[in-house]
PDB file with one MODEL, atoms N, CA, C and O in Angstrom:
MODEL        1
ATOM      1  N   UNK A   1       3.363  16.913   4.988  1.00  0.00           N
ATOM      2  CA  UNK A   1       3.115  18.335   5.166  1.00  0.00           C
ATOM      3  C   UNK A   1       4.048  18.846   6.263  1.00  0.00           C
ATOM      4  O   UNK A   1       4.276  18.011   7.138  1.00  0.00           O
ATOM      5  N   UNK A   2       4.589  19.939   6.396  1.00  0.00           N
ATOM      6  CA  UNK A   2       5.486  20.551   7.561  1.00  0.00           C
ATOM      7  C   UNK A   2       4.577  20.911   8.458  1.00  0.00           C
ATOM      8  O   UNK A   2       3.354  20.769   8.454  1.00  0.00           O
ATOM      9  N   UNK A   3       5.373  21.443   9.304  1.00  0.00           N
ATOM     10  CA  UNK A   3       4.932  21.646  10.484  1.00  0.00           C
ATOM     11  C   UNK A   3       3.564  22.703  10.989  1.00  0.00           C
ATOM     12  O   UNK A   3       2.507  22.716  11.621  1.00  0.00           O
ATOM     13  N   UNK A   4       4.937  23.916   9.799  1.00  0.00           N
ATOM     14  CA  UNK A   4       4.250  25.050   9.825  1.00  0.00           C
ATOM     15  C   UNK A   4       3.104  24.910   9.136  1.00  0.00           C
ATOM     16  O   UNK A   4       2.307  25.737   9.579  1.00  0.00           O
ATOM     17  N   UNK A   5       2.620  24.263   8.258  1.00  0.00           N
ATOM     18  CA  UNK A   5       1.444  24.673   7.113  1.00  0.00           C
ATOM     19  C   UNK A   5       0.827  23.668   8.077  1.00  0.00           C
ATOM     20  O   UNK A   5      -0.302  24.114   8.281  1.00  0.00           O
ATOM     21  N   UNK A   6       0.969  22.592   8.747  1.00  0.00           N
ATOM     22  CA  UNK A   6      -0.273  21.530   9.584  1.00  0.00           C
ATOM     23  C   UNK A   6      -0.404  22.675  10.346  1.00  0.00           C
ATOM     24  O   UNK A   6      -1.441  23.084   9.823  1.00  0.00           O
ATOM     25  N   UNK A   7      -0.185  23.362  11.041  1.00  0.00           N
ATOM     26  CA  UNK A   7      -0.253  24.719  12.635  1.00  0.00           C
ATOM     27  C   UNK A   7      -1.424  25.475  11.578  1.00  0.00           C
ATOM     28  O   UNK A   7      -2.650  25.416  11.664  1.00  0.00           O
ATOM     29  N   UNK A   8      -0.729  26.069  10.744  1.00  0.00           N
ATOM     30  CA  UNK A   8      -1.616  26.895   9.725  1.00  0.00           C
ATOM     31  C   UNK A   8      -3.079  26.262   9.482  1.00  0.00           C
ATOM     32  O   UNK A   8      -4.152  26.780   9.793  1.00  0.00           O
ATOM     33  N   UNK A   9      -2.920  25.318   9.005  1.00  0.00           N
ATOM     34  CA  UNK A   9      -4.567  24.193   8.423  1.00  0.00           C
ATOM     35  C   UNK A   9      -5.523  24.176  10.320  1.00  0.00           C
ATOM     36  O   UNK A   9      -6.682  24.290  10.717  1.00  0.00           O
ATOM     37  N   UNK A  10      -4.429  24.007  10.822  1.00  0.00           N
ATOM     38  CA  UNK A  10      -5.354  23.503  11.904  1.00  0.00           C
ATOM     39  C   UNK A  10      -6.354  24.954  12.718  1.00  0.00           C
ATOM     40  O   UNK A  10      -7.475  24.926  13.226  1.00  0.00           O
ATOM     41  N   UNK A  11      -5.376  26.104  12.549  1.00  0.00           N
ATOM     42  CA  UNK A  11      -6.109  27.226  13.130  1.00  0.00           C
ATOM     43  C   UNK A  11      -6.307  28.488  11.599  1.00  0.00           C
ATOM     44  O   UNK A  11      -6.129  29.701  11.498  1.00  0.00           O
ATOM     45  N   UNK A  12      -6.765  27.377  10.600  1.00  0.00           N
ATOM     46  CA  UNK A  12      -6.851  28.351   9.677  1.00  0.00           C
ATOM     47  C   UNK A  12      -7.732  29.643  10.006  1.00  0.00           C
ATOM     48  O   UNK A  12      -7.181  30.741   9.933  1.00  0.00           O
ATOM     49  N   UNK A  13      -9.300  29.543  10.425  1.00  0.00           N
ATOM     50  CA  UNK A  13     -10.119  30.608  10.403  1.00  0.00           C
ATOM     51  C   UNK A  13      -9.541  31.685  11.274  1.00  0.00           C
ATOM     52  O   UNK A  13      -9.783  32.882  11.117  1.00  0.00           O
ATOM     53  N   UNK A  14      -8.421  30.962  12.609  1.00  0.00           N
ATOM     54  CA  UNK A  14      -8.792  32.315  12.930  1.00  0.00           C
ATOM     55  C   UNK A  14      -7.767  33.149  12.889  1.00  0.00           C
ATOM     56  O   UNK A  14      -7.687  34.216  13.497  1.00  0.00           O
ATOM     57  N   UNK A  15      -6.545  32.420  11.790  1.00  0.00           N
ATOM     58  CA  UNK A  15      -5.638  33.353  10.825  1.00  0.00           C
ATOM     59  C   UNK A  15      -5.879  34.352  10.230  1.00  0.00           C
ATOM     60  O   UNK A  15      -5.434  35.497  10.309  1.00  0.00           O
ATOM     61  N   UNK A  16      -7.106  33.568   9.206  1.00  0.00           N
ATOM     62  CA  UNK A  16      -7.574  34.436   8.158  1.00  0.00           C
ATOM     63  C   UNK A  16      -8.813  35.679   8.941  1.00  0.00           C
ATOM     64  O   UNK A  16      -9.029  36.782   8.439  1.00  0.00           O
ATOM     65  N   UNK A  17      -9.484  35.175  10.216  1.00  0.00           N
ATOM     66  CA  UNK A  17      -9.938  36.254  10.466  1.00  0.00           C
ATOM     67  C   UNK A  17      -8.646  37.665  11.360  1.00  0.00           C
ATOM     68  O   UNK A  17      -8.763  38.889  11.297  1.00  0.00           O
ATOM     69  N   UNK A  18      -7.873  37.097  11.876  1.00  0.00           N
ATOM     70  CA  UNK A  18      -6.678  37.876  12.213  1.00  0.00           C
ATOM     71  C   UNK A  18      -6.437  38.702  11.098  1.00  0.00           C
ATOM     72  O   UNK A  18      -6.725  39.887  11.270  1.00  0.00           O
ATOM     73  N   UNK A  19      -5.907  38.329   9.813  1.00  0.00           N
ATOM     74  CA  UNK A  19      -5.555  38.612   8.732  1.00  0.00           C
ATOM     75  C   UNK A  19      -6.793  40.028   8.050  1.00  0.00           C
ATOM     76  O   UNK A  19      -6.485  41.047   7.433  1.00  0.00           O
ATOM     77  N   UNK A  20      -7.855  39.657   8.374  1.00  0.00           N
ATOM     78  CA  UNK A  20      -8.858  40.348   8.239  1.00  0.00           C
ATOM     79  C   UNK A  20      -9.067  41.706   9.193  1.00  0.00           C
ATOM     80  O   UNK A  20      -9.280  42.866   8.841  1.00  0.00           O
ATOM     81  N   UNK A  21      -8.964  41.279  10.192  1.00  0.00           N
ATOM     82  CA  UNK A  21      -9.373  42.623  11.025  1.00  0.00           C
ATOM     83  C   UNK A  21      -7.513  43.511  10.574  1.00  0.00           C
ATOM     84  O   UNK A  21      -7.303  44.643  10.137  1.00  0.00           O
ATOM     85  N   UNK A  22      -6.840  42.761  10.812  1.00  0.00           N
ATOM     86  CA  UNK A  22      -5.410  43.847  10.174  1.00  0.00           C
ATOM     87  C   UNK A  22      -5.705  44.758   8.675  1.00  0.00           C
ATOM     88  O   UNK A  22      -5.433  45.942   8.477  1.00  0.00           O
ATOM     89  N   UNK A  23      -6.285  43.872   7.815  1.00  0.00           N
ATOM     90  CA  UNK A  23      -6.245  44.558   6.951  1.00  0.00           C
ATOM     91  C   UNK A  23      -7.222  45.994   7.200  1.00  0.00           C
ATOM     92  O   UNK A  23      -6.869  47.075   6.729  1.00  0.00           O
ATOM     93  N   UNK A  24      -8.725  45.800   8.155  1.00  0.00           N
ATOM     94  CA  UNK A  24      -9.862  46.221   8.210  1.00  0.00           C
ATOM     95  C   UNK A  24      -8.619  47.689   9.136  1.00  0.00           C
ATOM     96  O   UNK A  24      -8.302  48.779   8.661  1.00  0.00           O
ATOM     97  N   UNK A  25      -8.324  47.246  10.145  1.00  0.00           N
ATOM     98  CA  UNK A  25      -7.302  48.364  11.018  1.00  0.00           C
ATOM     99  C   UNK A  25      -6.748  49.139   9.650  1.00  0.00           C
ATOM    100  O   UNK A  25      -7.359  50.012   9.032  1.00  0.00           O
ATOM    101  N   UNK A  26      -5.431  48.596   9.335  1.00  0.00           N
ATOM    102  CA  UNK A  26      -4.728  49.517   8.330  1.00  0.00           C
ATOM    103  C   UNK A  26      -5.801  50.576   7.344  1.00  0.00           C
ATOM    104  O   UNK A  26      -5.553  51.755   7.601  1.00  0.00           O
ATOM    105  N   UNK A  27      -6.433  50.483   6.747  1.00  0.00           N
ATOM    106  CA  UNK A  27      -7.541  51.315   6.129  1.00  0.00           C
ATOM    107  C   UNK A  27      -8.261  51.813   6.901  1.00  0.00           C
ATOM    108  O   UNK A  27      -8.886  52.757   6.418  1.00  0.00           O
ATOM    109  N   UNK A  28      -8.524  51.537   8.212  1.00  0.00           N
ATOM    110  CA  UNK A  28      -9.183  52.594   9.098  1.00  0.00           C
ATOM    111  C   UNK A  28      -8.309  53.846   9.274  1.00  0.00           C
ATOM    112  O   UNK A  28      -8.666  55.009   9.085  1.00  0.00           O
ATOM    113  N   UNK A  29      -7.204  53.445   9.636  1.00  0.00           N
ATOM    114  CA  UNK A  29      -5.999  54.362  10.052  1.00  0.00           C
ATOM    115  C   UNK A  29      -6.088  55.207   9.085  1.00  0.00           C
ATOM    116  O   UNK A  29      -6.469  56.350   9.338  1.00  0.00           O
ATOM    117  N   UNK A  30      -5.769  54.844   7.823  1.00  0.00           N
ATOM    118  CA  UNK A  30      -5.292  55.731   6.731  1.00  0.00           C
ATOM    119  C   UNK A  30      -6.767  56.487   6.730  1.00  0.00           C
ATOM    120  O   UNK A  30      -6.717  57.671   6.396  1.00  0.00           O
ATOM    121  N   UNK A  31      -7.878  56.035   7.012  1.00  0.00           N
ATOM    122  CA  UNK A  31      -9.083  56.675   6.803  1.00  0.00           C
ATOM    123  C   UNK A  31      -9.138  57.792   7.716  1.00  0.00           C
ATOM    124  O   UNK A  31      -9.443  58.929   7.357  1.00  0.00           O
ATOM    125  N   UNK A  32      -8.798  57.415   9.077  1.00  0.00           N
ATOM    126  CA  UNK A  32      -8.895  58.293  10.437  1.00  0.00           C
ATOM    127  C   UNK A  32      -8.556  59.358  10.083  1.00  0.00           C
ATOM    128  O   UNK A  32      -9.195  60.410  10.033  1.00  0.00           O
ATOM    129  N   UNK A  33      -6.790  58.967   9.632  1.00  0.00           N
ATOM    130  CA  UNK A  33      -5.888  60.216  10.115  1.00  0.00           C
ATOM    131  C   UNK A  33      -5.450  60.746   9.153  1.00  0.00           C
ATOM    132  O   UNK A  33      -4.657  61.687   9.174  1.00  0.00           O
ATOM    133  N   UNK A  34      -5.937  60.180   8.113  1.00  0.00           N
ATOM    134  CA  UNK A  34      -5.409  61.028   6.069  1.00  0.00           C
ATOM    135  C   UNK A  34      -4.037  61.211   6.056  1.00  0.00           C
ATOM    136  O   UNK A  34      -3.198  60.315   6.146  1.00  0.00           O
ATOM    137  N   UNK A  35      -3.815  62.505   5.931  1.00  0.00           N
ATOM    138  CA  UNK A  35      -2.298  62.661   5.614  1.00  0.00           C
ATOM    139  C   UNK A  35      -1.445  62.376   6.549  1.00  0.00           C
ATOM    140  O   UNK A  35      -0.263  62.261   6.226  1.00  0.00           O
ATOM    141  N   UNK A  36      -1.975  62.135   8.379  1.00  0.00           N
ATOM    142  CA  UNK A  36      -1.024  61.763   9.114  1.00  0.00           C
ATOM    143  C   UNK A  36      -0.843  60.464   9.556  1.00  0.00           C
ATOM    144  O   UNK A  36      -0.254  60.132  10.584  1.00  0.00           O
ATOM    145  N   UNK A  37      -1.423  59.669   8.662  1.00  0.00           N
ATOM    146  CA  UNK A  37      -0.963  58.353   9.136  1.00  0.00           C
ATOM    147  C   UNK A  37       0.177  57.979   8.738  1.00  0.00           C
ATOM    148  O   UNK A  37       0.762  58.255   7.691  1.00  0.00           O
ATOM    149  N   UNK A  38       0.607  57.089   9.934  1.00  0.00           N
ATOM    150  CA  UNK A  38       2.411  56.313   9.513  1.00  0.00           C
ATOM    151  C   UNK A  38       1.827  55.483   8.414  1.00  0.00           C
ATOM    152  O   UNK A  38       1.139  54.466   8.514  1.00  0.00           O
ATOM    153  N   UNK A  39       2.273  56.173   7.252  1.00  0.00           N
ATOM    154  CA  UNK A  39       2.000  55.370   6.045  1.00  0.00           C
ATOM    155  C   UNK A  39       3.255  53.725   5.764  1.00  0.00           C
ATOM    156  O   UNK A  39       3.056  52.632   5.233  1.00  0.00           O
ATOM    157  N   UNK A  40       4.133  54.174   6.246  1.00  0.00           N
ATOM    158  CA  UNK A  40       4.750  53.185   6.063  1.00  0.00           C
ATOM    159  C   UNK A  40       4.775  52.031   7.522  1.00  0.00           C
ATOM    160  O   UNK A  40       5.478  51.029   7.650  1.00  0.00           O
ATOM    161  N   UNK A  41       3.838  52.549   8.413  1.00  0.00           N
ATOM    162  CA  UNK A  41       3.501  51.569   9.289  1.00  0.00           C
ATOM    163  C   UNK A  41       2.322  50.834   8.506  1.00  0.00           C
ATOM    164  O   UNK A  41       2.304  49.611   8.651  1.00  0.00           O
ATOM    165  N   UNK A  42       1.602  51.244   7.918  1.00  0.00           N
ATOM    166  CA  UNK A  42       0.201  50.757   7.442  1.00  0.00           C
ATOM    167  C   UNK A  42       0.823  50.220   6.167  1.00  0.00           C
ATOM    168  O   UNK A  42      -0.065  49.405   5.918  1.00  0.00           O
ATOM    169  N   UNK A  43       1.491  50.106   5.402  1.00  0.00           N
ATOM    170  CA  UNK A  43       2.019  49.227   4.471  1.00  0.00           C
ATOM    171  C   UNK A  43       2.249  48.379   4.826  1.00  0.00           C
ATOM    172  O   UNK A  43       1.525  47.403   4.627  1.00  0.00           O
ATOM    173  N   UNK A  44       3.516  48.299   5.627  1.00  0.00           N
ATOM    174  CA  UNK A  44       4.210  47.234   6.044  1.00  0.00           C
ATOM    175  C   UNK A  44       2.687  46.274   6.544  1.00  0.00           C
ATOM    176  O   UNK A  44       2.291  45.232   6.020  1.00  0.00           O
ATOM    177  N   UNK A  45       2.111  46.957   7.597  1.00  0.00           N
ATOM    178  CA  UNK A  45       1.167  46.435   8.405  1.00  0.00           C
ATOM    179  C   UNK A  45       0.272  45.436   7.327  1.00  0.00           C
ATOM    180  O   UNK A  45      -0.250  44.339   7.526  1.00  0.00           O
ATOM    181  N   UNK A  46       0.308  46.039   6.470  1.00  0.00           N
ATOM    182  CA  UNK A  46      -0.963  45.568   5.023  1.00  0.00           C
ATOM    183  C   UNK A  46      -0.354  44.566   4.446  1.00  0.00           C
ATOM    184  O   UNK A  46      -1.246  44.020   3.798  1.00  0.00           O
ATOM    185  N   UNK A  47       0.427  44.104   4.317  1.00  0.00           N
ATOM    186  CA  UNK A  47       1.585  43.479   3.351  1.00  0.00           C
ATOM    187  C   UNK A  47       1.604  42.202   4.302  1.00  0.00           C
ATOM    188  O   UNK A  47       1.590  41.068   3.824  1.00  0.00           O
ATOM    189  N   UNK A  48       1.643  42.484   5.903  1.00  0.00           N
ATOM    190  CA  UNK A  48       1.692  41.221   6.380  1.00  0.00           C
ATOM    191  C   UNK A  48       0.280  40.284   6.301  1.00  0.00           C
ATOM    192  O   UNK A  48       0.069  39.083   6.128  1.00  0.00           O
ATOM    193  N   UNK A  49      -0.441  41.291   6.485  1.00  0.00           N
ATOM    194  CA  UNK A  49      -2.133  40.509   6.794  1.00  0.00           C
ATOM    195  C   UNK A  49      -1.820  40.015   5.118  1.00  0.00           C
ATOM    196  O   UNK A  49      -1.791  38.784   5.126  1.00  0.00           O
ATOM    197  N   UNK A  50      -1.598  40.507   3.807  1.00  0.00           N
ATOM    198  CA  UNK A  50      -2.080  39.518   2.716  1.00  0.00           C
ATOM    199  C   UNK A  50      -0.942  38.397   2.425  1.00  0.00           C
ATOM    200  O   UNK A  50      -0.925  37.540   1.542  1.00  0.00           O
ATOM    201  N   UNK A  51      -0.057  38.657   3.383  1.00  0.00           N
ATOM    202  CA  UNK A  51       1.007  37.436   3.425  1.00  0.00           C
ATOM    203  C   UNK A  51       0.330  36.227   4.144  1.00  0.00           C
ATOM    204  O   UNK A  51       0.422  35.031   3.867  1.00  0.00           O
ATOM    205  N   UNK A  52      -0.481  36.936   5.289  1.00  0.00           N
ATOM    206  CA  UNK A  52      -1.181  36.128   6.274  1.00  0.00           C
ATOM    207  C   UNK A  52      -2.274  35.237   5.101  1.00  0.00           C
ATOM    208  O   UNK A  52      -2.230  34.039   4.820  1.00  0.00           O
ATOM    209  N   UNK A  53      -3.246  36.326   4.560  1.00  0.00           N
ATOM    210  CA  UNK A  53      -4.045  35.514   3.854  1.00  0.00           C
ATOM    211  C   UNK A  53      -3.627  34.779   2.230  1.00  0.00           C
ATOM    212  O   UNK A  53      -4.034  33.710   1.774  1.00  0.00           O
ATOM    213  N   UNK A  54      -2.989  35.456   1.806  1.00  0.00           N
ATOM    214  CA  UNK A  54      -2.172  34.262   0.705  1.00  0.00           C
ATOM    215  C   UNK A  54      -2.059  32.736   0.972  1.00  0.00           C
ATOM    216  O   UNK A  54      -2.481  31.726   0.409  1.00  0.00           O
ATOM    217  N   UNK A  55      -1.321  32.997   2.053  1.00  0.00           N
ATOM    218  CA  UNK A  55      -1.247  31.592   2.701  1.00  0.00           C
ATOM    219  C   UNK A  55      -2.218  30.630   2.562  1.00  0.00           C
ATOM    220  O   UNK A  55      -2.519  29.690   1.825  1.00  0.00           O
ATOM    221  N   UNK A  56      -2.766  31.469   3.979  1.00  0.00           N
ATOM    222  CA  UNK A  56      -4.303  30.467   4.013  1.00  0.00           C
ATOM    223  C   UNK A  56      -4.958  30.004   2.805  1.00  0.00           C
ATOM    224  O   UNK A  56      -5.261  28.837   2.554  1.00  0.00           O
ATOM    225  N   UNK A  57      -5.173  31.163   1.983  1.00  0.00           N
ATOM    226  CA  UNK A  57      -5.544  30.987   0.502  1.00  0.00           C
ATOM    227  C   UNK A  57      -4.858  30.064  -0.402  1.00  0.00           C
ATOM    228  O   UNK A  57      -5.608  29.467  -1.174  1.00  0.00           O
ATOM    229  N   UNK A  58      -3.776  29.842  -0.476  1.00  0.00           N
ATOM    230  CA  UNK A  58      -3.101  28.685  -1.086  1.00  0.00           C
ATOM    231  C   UNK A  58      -3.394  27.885  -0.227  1.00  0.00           C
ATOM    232  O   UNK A  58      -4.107  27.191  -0.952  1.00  0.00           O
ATOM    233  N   UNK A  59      -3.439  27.409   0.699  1.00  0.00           N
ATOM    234  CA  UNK A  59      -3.635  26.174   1.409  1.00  0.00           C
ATOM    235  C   UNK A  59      -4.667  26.128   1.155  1.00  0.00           C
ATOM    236  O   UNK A  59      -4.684  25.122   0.445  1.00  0.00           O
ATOM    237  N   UNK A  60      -5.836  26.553   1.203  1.00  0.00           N
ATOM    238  CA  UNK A  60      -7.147  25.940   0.945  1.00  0.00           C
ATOM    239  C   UNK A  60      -7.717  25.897  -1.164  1.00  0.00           C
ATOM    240  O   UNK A  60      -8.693  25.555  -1.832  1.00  0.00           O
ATOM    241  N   UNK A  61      -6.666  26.344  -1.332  1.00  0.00           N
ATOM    242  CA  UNK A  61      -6.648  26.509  -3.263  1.00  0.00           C
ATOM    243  C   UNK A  61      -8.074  26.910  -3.856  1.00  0.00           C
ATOM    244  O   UNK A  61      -8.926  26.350  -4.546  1.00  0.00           O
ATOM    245  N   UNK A  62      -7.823  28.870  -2.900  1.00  0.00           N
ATOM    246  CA  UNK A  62      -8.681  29.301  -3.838  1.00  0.00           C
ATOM    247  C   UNK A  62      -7.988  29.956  -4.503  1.00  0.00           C
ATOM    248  O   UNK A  62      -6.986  30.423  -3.961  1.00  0.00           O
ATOM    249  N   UNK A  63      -8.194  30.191  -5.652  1.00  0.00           N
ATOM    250  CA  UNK A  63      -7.407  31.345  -6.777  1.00  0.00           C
ATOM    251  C   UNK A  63      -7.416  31.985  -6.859  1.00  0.00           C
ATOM    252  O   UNK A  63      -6.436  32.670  -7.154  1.00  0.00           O
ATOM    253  N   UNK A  64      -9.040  32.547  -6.595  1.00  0.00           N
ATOM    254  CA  UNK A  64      -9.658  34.033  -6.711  1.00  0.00           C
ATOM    255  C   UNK A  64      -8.495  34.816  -5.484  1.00  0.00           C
ATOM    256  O   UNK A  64      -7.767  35.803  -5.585  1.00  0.00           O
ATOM    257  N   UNK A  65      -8.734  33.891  -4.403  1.00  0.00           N
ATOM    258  CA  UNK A  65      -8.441  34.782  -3.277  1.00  0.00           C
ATOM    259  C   UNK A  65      -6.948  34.536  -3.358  1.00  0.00           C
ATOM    260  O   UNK A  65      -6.342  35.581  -3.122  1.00  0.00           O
ATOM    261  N   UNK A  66      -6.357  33.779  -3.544  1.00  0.00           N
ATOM    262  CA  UNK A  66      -4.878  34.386  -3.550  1.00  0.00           C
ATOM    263  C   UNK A  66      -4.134  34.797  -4.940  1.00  0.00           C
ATOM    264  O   UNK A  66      -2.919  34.746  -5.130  1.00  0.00           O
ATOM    265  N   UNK A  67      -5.126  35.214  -5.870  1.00  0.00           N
ATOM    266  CA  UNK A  67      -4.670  35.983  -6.597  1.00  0.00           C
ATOM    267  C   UNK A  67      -4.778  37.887  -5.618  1.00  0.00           C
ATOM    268  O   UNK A  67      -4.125  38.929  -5.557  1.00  0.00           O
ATOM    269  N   UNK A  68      -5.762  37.423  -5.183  1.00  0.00           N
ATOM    270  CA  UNK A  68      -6.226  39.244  -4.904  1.00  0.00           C
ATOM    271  C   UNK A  68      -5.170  39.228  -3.964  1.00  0.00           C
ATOM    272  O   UNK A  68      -4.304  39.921  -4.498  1.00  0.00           O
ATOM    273  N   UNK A  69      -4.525  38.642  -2.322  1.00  0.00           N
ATOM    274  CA  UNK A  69      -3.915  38.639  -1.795  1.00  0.00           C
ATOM    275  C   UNK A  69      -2.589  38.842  -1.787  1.00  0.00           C
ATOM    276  O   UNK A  69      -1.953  39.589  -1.044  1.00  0.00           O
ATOM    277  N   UNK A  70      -1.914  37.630  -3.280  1.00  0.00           N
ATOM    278  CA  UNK A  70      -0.529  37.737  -3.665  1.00  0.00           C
ATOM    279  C   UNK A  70      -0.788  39.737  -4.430  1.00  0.00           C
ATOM    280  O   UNK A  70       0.038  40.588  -4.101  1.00  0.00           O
ATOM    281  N   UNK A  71      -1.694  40.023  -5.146  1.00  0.00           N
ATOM    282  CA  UNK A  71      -1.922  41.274  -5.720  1.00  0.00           C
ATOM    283  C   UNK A  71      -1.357  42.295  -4.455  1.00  0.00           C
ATOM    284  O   UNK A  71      -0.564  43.235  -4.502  1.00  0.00           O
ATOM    285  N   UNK A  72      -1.953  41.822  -3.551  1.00  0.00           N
ATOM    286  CA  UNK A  72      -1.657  43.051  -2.543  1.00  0.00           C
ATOM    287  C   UNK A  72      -0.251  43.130  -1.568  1.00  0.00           C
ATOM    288  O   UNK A  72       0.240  44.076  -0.952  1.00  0.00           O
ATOM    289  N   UNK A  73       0.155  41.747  -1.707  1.00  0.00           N
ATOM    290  CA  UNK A  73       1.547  42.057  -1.266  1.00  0.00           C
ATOM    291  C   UNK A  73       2.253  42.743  -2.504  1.00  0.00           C
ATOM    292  O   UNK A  73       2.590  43.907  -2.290  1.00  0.00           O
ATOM    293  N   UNK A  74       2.490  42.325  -3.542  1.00  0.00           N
ATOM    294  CA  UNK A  74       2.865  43.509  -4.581  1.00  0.00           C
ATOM    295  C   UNK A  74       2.853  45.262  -4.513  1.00  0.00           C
ATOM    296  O   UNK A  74       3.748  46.101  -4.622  1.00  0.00           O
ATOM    297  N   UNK A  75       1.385  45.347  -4.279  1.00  0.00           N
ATOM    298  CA  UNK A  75       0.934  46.352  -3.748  1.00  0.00           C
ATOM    299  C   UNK A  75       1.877  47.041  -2.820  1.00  0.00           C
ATOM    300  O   UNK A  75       2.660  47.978  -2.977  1.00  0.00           O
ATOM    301  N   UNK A  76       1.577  46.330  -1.864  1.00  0.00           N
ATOM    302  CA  UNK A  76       2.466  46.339  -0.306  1.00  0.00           C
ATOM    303  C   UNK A  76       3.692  46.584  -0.411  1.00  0.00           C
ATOM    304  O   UNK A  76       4.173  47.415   0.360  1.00  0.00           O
ATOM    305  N   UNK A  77       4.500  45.955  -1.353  1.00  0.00           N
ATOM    306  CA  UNK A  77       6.019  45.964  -1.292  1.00  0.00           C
ATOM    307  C   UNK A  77       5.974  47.215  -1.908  1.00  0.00           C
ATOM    308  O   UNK A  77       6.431  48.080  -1.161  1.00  0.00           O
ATOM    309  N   UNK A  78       5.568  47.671  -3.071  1.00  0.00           N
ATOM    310  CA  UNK A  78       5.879  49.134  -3.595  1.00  0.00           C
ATOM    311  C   UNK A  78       5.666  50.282  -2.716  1.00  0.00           C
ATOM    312  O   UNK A  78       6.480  51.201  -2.797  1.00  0.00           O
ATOM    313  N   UNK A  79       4.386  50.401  -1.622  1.00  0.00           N
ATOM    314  CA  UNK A  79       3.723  50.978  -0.892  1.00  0.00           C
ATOM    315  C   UNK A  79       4.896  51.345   0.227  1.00  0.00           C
ATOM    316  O   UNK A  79       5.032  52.437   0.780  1.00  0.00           O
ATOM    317  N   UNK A  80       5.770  50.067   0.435  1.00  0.00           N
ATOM    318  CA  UNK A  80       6.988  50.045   1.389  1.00  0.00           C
ATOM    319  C   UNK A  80       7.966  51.391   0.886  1.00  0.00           C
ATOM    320  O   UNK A  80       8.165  52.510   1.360  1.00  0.00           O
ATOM    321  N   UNK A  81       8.397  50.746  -0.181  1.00  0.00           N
ATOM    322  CA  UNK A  81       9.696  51.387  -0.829  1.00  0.00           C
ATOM    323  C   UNK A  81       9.365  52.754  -1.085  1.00  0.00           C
ATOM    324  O   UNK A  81      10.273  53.582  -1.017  1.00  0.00           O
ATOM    325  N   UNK A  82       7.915  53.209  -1.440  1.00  0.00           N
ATOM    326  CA  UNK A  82       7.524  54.393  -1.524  1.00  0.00           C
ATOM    327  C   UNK A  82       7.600  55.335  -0.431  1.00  0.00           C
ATOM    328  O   UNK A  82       8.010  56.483  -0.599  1.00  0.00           O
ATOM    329  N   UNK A  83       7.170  54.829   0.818  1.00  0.00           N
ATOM    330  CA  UNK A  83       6.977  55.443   1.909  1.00  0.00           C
ATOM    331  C   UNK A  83       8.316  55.987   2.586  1.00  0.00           C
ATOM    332  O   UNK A  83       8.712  56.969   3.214  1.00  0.00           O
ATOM    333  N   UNK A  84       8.893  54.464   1.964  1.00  0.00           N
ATOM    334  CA  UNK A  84      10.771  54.282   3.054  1.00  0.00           C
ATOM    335  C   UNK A  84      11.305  55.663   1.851  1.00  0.00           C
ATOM    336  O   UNK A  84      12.507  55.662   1.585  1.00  0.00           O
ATOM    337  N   UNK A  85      10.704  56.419   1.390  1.00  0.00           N
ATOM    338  CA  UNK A  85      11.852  57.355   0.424  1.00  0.00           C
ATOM    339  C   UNK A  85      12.727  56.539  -0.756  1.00  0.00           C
ATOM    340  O   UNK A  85      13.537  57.148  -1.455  1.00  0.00           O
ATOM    341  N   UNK A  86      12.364  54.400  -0.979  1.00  0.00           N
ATOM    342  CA  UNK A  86      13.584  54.316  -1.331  1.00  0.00           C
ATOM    343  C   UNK A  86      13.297  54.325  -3.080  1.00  0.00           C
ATOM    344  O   UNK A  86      14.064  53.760  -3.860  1.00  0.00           O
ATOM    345  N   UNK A  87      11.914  55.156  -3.564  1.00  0.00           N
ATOM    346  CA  UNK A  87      11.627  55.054  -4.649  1.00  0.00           C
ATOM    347  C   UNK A  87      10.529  56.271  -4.883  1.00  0.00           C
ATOM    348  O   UNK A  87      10.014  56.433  -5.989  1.00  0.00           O
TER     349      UNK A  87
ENDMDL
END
């Protein structure tokens, strides 16, 4: 196993709870401030937490959850390009 994924296994929970309160932030924001949130801060921002939890989620091989996760970086990346004007 590398390095990085033993670091990962060893402090998995409190990745995935990291990963969690980011996602829980980004949707507050957009909730707070509606039309004035840095939308493309809260993408980007969103995109990392399900990068964060993908991970974890493949490492521990659930499906459910890194199907929904890999779903939301998808999400995320369009959410990017949308915001950045580049689409």
């Amino acid at each position: 196993m590398n390095p990085l994924n033993a670091f990962v296994i060893r402090y998995i929970r409190p990745i995935e709870m990291l990963g969690v309160l980011m996602r829980i932030f980004s949707f507050s924001l957009v909730s707070w401030l509606g039309e004035d949130s840095p939308f493309l801060f809260v993408w980007i921002f969103n995109t990392c937490d399900a990068v964060l939890l993908s991970w974890t989620s493949v490492l521990k091989k659930d499906n459910a959850y890194t199907l929904l996760n890999v779903f939301w970086i998808g999400v995320g990346l369009i959410g990017i390009l949308r915001a950045s004007g580049w689409i």
